[in-house]
C-alpha positions in Angstrom: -10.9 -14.5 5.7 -14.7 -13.7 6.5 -15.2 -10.3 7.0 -17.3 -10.2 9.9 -14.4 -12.8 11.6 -11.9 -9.8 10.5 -14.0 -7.1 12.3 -13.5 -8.2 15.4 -9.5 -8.2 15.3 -9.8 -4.1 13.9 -10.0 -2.8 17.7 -6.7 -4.8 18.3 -5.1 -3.5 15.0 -4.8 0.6 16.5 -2.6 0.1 19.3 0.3 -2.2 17.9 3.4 -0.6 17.3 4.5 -0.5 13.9 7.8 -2.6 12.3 8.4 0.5 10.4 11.7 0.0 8.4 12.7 -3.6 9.7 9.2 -5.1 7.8 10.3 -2.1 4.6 13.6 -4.1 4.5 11.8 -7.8 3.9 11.0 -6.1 0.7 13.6 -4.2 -0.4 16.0 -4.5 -3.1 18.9 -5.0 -1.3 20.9 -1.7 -3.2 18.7 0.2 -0.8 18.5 -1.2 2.1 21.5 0.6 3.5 20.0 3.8 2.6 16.3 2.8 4.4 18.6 2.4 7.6 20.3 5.8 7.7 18.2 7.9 5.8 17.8 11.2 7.4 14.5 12.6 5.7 15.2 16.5 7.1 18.3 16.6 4.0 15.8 14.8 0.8 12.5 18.1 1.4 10.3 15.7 -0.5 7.2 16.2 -1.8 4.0 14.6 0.2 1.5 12.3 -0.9 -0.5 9.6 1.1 -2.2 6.4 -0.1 -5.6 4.5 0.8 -4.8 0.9 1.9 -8.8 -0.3 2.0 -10.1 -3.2 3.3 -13.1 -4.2 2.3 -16.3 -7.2 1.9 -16.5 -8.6 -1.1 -18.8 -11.9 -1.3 -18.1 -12.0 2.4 -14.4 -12.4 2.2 -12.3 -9.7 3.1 -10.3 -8.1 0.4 -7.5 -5.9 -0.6 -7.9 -3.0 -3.4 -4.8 -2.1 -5.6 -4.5 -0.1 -8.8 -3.1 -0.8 -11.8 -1.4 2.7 -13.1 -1.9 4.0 -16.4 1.4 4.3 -18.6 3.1 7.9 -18.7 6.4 9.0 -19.0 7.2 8.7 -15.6 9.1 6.0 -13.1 6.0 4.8 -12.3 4.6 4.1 -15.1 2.4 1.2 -15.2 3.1 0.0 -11.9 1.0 -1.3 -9.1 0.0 1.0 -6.1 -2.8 1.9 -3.7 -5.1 4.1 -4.5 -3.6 7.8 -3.6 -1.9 10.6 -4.6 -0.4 14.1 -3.8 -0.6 16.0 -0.8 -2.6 19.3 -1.6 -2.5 22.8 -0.1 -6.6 22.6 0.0 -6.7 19.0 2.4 -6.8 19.6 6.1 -4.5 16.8 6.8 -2.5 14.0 5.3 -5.5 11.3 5.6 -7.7 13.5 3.9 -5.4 13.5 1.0 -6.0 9.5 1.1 -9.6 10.0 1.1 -9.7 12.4 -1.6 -7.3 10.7 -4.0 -9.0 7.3 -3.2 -12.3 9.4 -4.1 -10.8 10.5 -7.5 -9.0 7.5 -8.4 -11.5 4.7 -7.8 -15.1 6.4 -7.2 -15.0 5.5 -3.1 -16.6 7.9 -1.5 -14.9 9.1 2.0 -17.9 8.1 4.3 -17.6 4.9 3.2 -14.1 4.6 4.5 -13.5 4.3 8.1 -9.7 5.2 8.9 -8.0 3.0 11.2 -4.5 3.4 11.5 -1.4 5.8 10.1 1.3 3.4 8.9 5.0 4.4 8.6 5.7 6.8 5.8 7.7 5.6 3.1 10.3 7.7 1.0 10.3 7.1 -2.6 14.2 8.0 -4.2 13.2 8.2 -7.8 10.6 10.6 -7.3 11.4 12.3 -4.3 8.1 11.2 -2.5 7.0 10.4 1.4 4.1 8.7 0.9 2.1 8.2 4.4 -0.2 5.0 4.2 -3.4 4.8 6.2 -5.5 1.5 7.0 -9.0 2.0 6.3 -12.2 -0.5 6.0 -15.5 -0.3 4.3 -17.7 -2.0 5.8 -20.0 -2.8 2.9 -19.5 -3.9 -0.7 -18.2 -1.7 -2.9 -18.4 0.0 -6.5 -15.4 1.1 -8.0 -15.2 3.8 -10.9 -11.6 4.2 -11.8 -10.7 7.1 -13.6 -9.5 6.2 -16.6 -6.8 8.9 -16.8 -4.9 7.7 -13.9 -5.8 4.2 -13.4 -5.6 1.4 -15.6 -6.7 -1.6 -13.8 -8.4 -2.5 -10.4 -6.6 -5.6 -8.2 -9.3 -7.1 -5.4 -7.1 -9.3 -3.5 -8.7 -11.8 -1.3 -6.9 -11.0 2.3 -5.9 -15.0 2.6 -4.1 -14.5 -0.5 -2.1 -11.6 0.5 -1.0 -13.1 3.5 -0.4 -16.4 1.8 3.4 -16.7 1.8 3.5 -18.3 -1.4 2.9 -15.2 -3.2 6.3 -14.1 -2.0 8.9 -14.6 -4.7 12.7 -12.6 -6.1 12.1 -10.7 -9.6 14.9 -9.6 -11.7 14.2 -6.5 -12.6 15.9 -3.0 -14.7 14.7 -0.2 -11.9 15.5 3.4 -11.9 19.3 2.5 -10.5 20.6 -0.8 -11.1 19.6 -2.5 -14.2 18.9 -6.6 -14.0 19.1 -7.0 -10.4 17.1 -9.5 -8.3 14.7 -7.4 -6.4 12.0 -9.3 -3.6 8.5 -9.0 -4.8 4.9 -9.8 -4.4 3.3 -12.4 -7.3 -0.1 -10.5 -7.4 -2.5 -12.3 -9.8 0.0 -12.2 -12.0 1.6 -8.7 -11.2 4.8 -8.4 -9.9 4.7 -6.1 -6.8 7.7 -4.4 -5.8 9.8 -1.3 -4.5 7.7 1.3 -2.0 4.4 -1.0 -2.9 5.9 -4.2 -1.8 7.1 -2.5 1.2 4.3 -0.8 2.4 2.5 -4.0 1.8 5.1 -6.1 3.8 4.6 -3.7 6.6 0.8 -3.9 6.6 1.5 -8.3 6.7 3.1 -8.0 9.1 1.0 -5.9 11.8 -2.1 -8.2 10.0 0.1 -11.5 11.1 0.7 -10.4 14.6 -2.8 -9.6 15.2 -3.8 -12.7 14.2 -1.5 -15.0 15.9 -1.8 -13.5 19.2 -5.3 -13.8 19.0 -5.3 -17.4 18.5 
């Protein structure tokens, strides 16, 4: 999608109401969608984190960044993700911990970023996480510097990719508790996207979709 085309839908993107858990559910392995429905976040104290999901030109087209992490010995090790991390004591406010980790992670400095929109937290079992996505655009090309300690690879997915529904497909996977299970996934040049990632990204298609159509 042209960006500039995409610009003018952003003023119709803050007020929709968000699909919360019914879009997390599209893409989620089935073992947990039970526990998406009743899950009563008050009993889990997790810790906080908040991710960057940045729009952005790139040769005119709107695009997508993702990050490739580094392996550790973690659960999410080498996996796909948004550009984010942990909530510290020293940021004012959850956003600002998606500016600052997008900062540290992939060289984007925050008045570059224009936040548009809080999307629905996400709890994360294995490590104990809510993760609070925000919406933000650039709205001029952009340089990434990953750091190399955290991130291993950048992902610039064109927009009409993303909401392509071909890249949609069912993965068997091992996860962190069920081993060899057929999970729902993103194919993501070549990645395969899935668990909190998938979700967040399935809720972000669909607000993205809605926009769209009704503005046919």
């Amino acid at each position: 999608m042209d960006f500039q085309d995409f610009l003018q839908y952003v003023p119709d993107l803050i007020p929709v109401e968000l699909p919360a858990t019914f879009a997390h559910i599209k893409m989620a392995p089935k073992e947990r969608i039970q526990e998406l429905q009743n899950l009563d976040i008050k009993t889990k104290n997790p810790r906080i984190a908040a991710v960057m999901m940045l729009l952005y030109p790139k040769n005119r087209e709107t695009h997508l960044i993702l990050i490739v992490r580094n392996a550790y010995n973690g659960v999410h090790s080498s996996q796909i993700a948004f550009p984010g991390g942990k909530f510290e004591t020293t940021d004012a406010n959850f956003e600002e911990t998606a500016l600052r980790e997008t900062h540290e992670e992939i060289g984007v400095f925050p008045d570059k970023i224009e936040v548009i929109k809080h999307f629905s937290p996400m709890y994360i079992p294995p490590s104990n996480f809510l993760v609070h996505p925000f919406l933000g655009i650039a709205k001029e090309e952009l340089s990434f510097f990953p750091d190399i300690r955290e991130v291993a690879d950048i992902i610039e997915l064109p927009l009409s990719v993303f909401l392509d529904d071909e890249i949609i497909i069912e993965a068997r996977l091992s996860t962190s508790y069920a081993a060899n299970i057929l999970v729902p996934a993103f194919n993501i040049q070549n990645h395969v996207v899935w668990g909190a990632t998938a979700m967040i990204l399935s809720e972000l298609r669909d607000v993205l979709k809605l926009v769209f159509e009704e503005n046919l």
